[in-house]
Short mmCIF file of the C-alpha atoms (twelve columns), coordinates in Angstrom:
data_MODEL
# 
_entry.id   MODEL 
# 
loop_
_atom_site.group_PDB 
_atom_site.id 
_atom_site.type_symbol 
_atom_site.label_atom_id 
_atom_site.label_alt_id 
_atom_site.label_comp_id 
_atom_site.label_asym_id 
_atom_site.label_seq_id 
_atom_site.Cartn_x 
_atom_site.Cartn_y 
_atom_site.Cartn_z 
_atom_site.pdbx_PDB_model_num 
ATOM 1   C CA . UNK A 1   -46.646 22.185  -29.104 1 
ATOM 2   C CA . UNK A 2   -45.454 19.866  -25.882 1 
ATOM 3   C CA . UNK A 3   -45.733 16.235  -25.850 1 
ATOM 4   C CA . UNK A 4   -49.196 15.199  -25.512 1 
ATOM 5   C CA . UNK A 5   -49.154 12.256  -22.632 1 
ATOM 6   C CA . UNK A 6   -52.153 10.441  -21.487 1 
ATOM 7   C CA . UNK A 7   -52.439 10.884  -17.436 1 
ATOM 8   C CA . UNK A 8   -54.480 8.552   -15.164 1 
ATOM 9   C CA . UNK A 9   -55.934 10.529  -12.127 1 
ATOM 10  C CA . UNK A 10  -54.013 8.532   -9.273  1 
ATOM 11  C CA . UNK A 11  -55.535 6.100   -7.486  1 
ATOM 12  C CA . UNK A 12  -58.279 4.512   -9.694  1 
ATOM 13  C CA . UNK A 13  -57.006 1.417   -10.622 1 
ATOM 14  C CA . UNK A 14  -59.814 -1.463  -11.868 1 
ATOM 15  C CA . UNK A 15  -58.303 -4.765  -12.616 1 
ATOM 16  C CA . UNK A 16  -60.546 -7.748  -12.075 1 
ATOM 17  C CA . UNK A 17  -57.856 -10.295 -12.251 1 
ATOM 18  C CA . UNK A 18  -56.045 -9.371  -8.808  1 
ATOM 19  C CA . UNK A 19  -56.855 -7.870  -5.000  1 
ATOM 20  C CA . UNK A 20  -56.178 -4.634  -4.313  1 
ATOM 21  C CA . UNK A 21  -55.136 -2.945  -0.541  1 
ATOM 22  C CA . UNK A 22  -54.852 1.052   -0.501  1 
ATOM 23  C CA . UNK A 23  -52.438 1.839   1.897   1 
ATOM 24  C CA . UNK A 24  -51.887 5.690   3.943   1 
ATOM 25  C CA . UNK A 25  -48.760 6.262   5.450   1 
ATOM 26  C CA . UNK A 26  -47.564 9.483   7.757   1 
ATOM 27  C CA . UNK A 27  -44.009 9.290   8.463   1 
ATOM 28  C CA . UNK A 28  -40.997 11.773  8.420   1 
ATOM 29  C CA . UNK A 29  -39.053 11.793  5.321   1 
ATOM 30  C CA . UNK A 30  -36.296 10.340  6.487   1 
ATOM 31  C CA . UNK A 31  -38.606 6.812   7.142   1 
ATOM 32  C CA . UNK A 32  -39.500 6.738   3.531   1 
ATOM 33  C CA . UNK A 33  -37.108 3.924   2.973   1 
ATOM 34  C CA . UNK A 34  -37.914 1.562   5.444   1 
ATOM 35  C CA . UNK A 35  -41.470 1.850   4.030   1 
ATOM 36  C CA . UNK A 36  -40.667 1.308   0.501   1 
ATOM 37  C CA . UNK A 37  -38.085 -1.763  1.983   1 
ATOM 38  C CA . UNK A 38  -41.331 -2.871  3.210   1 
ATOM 39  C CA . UNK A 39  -43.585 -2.243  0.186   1 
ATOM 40  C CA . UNK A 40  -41.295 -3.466  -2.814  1 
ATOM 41  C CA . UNK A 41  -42.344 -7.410  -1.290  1 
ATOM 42  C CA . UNK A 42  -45.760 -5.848  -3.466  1 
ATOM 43  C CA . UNK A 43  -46.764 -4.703  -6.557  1 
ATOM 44  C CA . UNK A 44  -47.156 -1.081  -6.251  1 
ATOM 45  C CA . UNK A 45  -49.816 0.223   -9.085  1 
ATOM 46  C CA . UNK A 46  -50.703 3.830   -8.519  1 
ATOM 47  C CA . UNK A 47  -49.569 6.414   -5.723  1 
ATOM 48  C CA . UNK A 48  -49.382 10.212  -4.643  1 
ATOM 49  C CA . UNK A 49  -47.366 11.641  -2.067  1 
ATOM 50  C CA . UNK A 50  -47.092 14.938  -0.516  1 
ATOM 51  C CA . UNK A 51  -45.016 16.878  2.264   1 
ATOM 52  C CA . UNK A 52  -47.324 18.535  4.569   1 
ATOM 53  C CA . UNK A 53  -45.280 20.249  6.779   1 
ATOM 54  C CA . UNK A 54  -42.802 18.026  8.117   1 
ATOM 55  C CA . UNK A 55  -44.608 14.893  7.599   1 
ATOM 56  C CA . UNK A 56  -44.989 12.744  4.277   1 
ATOM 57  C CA . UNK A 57  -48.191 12.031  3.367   1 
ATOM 58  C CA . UNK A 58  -48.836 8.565   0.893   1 
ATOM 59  C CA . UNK A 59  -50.999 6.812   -0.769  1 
ATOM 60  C CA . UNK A 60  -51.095 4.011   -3.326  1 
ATOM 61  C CA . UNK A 61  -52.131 0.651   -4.292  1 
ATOM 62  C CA . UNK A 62  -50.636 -2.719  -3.999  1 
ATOM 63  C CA . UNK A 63  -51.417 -5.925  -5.456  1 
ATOM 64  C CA . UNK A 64  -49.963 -9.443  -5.094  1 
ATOM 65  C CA . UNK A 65  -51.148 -9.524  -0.883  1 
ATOM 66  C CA . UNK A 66  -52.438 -12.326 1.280   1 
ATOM 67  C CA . UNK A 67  -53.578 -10.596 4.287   1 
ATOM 68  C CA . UNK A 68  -54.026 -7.047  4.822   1 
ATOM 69  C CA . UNK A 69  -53.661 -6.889  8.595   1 
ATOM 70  C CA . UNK A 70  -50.029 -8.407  8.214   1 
ATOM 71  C CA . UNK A 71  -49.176 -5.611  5.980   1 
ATOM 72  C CA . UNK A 72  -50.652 -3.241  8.096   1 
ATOM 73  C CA . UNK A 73  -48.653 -4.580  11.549  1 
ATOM 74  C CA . UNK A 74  -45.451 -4.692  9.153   1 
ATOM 75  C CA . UNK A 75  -45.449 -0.800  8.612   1 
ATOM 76  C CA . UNK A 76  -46.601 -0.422  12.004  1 
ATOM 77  C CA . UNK A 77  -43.544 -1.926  13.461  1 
ATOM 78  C CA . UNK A 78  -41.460 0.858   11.843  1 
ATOM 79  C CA . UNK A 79  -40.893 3.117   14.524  1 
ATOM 80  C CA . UNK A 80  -41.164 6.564   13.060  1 
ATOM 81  C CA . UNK A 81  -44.276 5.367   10.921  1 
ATOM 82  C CA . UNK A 82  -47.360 8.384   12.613  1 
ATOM 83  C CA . UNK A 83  -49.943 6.685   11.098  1 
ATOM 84  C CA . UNK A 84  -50.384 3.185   8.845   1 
ATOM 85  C CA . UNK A 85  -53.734 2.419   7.217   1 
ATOM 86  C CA . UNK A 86  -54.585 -0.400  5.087   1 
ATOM 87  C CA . UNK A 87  -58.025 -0.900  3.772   1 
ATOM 88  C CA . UNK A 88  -59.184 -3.889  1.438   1 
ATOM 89  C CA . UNK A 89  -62.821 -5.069  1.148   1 
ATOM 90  C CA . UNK A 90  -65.098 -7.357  -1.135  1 
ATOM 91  C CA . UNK A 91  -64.653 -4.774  -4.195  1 
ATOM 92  C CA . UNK A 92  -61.283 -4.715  -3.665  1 
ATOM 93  C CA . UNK A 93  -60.831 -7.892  -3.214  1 
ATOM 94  C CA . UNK A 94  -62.934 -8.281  -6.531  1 
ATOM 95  C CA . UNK A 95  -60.382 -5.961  -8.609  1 
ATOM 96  C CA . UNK A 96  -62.119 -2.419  -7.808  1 
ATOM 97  C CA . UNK A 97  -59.043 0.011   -6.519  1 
ATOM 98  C CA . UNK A 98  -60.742 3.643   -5.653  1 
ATOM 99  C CA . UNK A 99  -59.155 6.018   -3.201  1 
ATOM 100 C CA . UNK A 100 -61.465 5.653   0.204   1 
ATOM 101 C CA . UNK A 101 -59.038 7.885   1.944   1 
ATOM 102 C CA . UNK A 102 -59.459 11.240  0.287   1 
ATOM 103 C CA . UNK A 103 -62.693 13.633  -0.577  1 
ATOM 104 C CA . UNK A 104 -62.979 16.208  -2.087  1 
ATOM 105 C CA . UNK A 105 -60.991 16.417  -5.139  1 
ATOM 106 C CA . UNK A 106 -59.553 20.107  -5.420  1 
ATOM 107 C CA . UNK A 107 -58.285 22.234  -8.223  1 
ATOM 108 C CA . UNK A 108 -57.183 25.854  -6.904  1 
ATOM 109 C CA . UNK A 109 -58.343 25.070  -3.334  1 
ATOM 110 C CA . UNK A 110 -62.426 24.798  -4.910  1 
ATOM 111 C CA . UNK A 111 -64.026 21.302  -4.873  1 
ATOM 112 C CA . UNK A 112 -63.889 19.980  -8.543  1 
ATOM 113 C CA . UNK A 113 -66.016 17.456  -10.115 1 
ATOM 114 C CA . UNK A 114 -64.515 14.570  -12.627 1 
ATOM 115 C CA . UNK A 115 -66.983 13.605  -15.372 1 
ATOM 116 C CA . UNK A 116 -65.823 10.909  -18.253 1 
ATOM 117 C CA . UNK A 117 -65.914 12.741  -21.432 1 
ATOM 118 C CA . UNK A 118 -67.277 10.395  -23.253 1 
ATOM 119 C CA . UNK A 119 -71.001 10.499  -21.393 1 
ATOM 120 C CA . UNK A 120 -70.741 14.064  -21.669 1 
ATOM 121 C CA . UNK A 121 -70.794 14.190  -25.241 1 
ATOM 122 C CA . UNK A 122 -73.539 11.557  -25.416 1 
ATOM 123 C CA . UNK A 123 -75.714 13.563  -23.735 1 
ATOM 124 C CA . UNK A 124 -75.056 16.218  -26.016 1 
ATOM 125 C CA . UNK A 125 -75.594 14.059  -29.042 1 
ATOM 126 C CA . UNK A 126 -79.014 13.271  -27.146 1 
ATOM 127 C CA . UNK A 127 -80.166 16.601  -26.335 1 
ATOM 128 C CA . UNK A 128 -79.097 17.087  -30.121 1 
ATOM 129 C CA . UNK A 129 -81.403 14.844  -31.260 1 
ATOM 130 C CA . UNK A 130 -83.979 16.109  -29.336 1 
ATOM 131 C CA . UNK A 131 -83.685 19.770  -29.089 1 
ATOM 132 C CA . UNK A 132 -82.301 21.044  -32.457 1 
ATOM 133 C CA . UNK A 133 -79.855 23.874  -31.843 1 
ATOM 134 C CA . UNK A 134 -81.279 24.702  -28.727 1 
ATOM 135 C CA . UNK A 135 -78.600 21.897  -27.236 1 
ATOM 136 C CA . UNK A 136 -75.737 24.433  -28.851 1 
ATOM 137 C CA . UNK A 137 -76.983 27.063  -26.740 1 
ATOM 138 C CA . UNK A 138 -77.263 25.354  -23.608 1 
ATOM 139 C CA . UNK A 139 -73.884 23.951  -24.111 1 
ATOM 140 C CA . UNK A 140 -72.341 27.305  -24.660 1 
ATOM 141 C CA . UNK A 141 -73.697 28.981  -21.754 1 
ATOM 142 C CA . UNK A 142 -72.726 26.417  -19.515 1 
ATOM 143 C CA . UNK A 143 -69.122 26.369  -21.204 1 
ATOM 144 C CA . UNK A 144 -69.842 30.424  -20.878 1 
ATOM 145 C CA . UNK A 145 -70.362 30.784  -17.396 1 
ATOM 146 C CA . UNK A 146 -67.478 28.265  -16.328 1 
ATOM 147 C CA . UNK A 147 -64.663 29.965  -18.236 1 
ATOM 148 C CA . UNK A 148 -66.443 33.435  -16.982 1 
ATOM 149 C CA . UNK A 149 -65.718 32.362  -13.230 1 
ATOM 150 C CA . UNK A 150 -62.306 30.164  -13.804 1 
ATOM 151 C CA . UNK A 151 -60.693 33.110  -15.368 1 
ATOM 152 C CA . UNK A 152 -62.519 36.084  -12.734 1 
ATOM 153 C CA . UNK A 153 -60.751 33.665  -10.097 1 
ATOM 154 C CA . UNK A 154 -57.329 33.488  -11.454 1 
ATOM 155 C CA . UNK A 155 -57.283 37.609  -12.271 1 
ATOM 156 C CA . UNK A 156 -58.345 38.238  -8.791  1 
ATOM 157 C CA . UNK A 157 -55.782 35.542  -6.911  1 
ATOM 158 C CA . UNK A 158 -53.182 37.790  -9.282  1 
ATOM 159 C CA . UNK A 159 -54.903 40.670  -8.454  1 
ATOM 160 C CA . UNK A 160 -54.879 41.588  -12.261 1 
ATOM 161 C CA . UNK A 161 -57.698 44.200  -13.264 1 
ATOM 162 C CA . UNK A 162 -59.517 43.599  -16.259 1 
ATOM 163 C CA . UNK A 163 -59.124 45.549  -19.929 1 
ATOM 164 C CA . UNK A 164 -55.104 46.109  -20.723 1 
ATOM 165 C CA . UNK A 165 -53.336 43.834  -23.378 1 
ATOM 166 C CA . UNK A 166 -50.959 41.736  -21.583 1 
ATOM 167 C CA . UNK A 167 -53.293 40.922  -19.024 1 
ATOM 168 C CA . UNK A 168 -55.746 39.408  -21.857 1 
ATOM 169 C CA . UNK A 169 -52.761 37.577  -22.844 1 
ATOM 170 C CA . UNK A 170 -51.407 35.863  -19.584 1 
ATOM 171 C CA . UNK A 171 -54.557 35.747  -17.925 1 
ATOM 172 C CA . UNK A 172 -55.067 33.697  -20.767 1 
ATOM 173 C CA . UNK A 173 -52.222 31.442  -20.768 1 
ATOM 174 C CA . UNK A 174 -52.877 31.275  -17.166 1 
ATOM 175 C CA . UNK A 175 -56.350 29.513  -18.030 1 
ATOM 176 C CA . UNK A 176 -54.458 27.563  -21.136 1 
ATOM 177 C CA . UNK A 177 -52.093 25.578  -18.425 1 
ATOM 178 C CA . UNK A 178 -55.033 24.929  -16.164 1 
ATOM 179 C CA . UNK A 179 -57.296 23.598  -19.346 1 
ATOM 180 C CA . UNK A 180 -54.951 21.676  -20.500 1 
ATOM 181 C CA . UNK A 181 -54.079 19.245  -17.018 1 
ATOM 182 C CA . UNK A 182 -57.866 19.307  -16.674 1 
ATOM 183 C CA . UNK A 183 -57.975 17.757  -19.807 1 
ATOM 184 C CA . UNK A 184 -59.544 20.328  -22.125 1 
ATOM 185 C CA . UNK A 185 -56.635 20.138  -24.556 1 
ATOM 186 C CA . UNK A 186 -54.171 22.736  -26.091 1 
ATOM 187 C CA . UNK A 187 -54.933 26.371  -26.283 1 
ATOM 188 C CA . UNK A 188 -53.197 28.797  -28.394 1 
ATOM 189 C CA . UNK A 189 -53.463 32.540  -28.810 1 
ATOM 190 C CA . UNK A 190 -52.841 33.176  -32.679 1 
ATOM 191 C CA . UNK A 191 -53.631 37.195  -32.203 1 
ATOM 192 C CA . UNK A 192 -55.161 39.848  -30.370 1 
ATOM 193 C CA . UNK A 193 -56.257 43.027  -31.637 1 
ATOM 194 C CA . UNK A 194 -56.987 45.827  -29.613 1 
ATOM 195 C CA . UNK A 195 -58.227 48.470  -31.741 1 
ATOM 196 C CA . UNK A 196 -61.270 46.198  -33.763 1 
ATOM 197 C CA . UNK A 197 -61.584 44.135  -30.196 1 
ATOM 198 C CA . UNK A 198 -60.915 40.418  -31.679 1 
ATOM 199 C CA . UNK A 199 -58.782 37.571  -30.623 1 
ATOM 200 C CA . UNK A 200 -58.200 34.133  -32.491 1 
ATOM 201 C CA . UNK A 201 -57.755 30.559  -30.832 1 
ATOM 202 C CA . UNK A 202 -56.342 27.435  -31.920 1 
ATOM 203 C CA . UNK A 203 -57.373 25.187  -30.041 1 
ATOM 204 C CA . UNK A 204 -55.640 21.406  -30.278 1 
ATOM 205 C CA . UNK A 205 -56.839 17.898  -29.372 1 
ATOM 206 C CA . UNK A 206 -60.426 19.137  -28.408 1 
ATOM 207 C CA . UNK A 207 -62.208 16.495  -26.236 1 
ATOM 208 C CA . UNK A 208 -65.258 17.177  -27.767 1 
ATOM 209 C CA . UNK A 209 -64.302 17.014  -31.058 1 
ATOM 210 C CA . UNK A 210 -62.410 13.928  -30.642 1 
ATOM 211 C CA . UNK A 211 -64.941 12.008  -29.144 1 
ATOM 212 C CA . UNK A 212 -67.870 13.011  -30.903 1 
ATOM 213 C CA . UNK A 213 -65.753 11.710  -34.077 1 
ATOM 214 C CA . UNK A 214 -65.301 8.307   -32.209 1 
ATOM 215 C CA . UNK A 215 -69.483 8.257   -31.455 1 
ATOM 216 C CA . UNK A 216 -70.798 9.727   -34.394 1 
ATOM 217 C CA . UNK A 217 -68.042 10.041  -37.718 1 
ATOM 218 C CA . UNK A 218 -67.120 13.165  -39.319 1 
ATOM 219 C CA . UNK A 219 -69.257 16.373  -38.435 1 
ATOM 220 C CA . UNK A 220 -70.698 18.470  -41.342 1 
ATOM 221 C CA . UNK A 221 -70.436 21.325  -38.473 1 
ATOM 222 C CA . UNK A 222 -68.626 22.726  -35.421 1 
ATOM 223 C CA . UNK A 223 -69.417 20.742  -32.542 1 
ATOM 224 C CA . UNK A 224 -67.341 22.278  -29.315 1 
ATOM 225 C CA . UNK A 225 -70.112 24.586  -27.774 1 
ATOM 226 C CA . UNK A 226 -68.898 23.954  -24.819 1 
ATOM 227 C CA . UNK A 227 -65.490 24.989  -25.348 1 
ATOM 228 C CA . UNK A 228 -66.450 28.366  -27.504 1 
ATOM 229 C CA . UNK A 229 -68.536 29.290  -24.558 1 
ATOM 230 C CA . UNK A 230 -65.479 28.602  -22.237 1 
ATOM 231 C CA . UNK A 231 -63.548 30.841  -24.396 1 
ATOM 232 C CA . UNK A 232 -66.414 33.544  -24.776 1 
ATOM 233 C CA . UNK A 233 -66.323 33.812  -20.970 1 
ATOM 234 C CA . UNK A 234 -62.648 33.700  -20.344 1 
ATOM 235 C CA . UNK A 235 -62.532 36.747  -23.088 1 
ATOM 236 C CA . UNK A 236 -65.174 38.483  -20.877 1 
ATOM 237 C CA . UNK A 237 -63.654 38.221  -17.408 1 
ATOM 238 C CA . UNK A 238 -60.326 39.161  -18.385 1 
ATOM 239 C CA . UNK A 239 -61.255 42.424  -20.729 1 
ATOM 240 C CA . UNK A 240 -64.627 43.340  -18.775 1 
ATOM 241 C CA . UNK A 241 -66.681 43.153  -21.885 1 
ATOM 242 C CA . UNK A 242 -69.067 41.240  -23.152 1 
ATOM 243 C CA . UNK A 243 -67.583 38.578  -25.754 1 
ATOM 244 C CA . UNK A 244 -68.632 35.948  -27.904 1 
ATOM 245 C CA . UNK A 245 -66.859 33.316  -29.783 1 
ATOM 246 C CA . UNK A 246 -67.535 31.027  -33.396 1 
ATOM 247 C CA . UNK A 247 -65.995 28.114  -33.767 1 
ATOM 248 C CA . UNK A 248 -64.293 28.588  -37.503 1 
ATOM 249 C CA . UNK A 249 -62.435 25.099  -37.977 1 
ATOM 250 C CA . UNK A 250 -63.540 22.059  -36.242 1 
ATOM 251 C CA . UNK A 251 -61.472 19.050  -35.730 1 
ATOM 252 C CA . UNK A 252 -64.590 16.878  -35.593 1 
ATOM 253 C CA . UNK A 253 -65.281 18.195  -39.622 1 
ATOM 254 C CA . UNK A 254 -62.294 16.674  -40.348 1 
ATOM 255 C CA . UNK A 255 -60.207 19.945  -39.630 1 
ATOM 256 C CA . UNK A 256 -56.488 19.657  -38.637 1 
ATOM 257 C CA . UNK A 257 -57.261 22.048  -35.599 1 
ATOM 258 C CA . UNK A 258 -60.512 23.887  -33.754 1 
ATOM 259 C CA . UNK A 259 -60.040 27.416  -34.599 1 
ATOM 260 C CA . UNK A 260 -62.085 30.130  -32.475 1 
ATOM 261 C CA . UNK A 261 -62.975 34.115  -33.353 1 
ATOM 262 C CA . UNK A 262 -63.497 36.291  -30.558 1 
ATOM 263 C CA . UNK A 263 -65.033 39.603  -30.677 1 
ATOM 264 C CA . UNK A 264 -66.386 42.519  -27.886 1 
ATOM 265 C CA . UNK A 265 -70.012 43.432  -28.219 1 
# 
């Protein structure tokens, strides 16, 4: 397995003790150094950049400022700068650093949505509590329907039909890669058989078993509905059958890894 490495989605950056200016640049490449000559008199916390056709797009934060307008005249007076934007406000000013230049977020050119974890699994500990089982079911189907459409996505932008071997099998790492930067965790296909219709999955560092662990202790059952549905809908986009999943091994019981059975109906 790869190096697991925490990852900060850029340009949230919260720090009460200092003021924060976002800055958004256009220039040609070849101005990128008179802008960073400019921006290294700062303390430059988080940043993207892109090439959009011939033009660098960037964004980042900066600390350690007195006036914003100066900083914005300063890049300004660089001639091949398109565009310079520096914004700063009373939230900023107060240690609150969140992008105001860019909306939506995007993951395979569809609008995504970023929810903390952590409030997720609450509310499944609270529909828990109230609902029984019923909260496994709802859980799954939702998990169901979004690994059912991610994966129908990815076969058709590969134009990949549905039903032969090694499609199931890099369809599937296909969906693995893009779990695993959205922060689902590490998926692993231990086997596939054809001929009784059954896959396994290891599945490492689940989210949901993690953090239910840190809320509620060790788990005298499986507790990733969500992710067996994901993998119960995945299994029936990319084969065209119906499939369910059970969640064997649990990390949140203590396990060393979630382990998931998939089989056709």
């Amino acid at each position: 397995m790869k190096p697991s490495i925490p990852f900060n989605i850029p340009l949230i950056y919260i720090n009460p003790e200092e003021r924060i200016a976002e800055i958004y640049i256009e220039c040609p490449p070849e101005c990128l150094g008179e802008v960073f000559n400019i921006l290294s008199k700062y303390e430059i916390k988080l940043g993207s950049i892109a090439k959009v056709s011939e033009k660098i797009c960037l964004t980042l934060f900066i600390t350690n400022f007195e006036d914003r307008r100066k900083v914005e005249k300063e890049l300004r007076k660089i001639g091949c700068v398109k565009i310079a934007m520096v914004f700063s406000d009373i939230l900023m000013e107060k240690g609150l650093g969140v992008d105001v230049f860019h909306y939506p977020i995007m993951i395979i050119d569809s609008h995504a949505l970023i929810f903390n974890a952590r409030f997720l699994i609450e509310t499944y500990v609270n529909l828990r509590e109230r609902l029984g089982a019923s909260a496994d079911v709802i859980f799954y189907h939702l998990g169901f329907h979004y690994g059912y459409y991610a994966a129908k996505e990815l076969s058709e932008r590969f134009n990949i039909k549905p039903g032969r071997l090694y499609d199931v099998k890099e369809i599937g790492e296909m969906f693995s890669r893009i779990a695993r930067v959205s922060g689902l965790g590490f998926f692993e296909i231990d086997y596939i058989n054809v001929v009784e219709e059954r896959m396994g999955i290891r599945f490492f560092d689940s989210w949901t078993a993690r953090i239910y662990k840190e809320l509620k202790g060790l788990s005298k059952e499986p507790v990733c509905h969500m992710v067996r549905g994901m993998i119960a809908g995945v299994a029936t986009a990319i084969t065209g059958k119906h499939h369910r999943a059970t969640e064997v091994l649990c990390a949140a019981k203590g396990d060393p890894f979630c382990y998931f059975e998939v089989f056709g109906e």
